[in-house]
C-alpha positions in Angstrom: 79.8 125.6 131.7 78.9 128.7 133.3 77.8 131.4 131.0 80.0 133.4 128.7 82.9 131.5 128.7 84.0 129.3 125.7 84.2 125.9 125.4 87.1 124.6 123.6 86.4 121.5 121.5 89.5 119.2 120.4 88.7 118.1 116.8 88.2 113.9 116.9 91.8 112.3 115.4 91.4 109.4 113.4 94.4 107.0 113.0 94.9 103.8 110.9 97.2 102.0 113.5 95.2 99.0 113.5 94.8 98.8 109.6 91.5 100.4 110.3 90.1 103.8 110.7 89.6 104.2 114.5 89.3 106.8 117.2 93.0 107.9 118.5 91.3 107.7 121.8 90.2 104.6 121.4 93.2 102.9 119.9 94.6 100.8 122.7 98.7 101.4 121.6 100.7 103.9 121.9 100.5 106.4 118.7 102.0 109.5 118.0 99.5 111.3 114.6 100.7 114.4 113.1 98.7 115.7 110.7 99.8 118.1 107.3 99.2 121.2 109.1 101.2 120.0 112.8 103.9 119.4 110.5 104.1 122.7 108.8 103.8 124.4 112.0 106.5 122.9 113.7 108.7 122.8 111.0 109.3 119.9 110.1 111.0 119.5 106.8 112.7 116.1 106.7 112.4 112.6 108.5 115.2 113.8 110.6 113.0 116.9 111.8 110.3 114.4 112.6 112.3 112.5 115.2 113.0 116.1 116.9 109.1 116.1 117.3 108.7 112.6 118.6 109.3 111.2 121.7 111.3 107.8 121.8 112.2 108.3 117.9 115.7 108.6 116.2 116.6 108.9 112.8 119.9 108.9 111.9 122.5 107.9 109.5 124.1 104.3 109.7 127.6 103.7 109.9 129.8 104.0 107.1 127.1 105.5 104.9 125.6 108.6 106.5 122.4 109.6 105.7 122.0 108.0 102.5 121.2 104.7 104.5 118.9 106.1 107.9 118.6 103.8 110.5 115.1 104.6 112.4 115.2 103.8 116.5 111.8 103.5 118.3 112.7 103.2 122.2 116.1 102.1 121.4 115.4 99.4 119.0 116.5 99.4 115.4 118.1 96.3 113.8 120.7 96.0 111.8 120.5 98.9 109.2 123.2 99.5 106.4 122.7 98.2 103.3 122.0 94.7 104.2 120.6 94.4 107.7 117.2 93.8 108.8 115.4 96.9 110.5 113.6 96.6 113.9 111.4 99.4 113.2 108.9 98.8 110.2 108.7 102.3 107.4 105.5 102.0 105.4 104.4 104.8 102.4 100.7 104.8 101.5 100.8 101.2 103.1 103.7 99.7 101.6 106.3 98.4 104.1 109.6 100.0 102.4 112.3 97.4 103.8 115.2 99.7 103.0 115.9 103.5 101.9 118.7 104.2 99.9 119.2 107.9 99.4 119.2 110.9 101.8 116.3 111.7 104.7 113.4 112.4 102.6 111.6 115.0 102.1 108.3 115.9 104.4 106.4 116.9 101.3 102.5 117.1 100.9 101.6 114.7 103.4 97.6 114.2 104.9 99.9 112.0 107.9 102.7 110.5 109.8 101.4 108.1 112.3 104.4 106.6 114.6 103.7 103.5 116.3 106.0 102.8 119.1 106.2 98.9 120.7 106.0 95.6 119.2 103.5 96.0 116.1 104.9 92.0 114.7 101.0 91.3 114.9 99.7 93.7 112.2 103.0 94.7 110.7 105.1 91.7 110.7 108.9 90.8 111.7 110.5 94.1 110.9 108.2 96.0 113.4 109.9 94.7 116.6 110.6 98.4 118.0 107.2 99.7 115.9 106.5 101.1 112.9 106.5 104.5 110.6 103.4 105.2 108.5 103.5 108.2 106.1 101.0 108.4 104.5 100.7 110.9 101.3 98.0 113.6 100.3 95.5 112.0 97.6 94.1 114.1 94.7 90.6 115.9 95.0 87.9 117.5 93.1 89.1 121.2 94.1 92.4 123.0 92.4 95.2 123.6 94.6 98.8 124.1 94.9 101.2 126.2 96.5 104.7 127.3 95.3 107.0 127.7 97.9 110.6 129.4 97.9 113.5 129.7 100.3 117.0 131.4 99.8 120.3 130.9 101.9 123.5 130.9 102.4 126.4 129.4 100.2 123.8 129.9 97.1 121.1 128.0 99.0 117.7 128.2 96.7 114.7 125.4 97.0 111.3 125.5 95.5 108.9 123.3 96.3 105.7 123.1 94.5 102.1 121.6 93.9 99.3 121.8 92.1 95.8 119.5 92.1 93.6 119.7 89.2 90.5 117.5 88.4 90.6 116.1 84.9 87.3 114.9 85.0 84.5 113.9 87.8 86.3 110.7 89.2 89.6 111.6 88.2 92.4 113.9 89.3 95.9 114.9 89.3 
């Protein structure tokens, strides 16, 4: 670099895609990571939002049931959905595969991650990860207090709060 000018440095993303903490850049399949803070900054708010982020994803309601049963769509692919059918594309919290969601689009709330794997993931993931496979993954407890309240107002009486706090109880243990 010649002098004076500022060299940018990306900061190294590490993804679990394989069941194993790798470079993204070395991760030979196609991943899309967002981490806490890409989410807060695009505004992502629900599972919904996230598929207005992500290229090749869809998340939408089923038939007959709306959102309260979302069918998730990776490249086109997404089974059966509804109440009884099989999905094609694999939704996994904390690293348990959640076969079915019944309720509305969830919530994007405290998260360290959402790692979407697009393709066939059968080989890691098993049979419901034909189209790939949605890992959130949720933020852990430290050793350092935290939380946040957060507030919003609307129309037709809209009013949310969101909050969180993190507290160590003791040296190895926290809420």
């Amino acid at each position: 670099l010649a002098p004076g000018l500022n060299a940018q440095v990306l900061e190294e993303i590490v993804v679990t895609a394989e069941r194993r903490e790798t470079s993204l850049q070395d991760t030979p399949i196609s991943v899309l990571s967002f981490s806490n803070e890409v989410l807060v900054a695009r505004g992502v708010e629900t599972f919904e939002d996230l598929a207005t982020n992500s290229p090749n994803l869809d998340i939408k309601g089923s038939r007959g049931t709306g959102n309260v049963s979302p069918t998730y769509q990776i490249r086109v692919i997404s089974g059966g959905g509804g109440a009884t059918g099989e999905r094609g594309v694999g939704f996994y919290l904390d690293g348990v595969f959640v076969p079915r969601q019944t309720g509305p689009y969830m919530q994007v709330l405290d998260l360290e991650r959402v790692e979407i794997l697009r393709g066939p993931q059968g080989t890691l993931f098993g049979r419901n990860s034909l189209g790939g496979a949605i890992r959130v993954f949720s933020q852990q407890p430290t050793q350092e207090k935290d939380g946040y309240v957060q507030v919003r107002a609307g129309n037709y009486d809209r009013r949310d709060v969101s909050l969180m706090f993190n507290t160590p109880l003791s040296d190895t243990f926290a809420v």
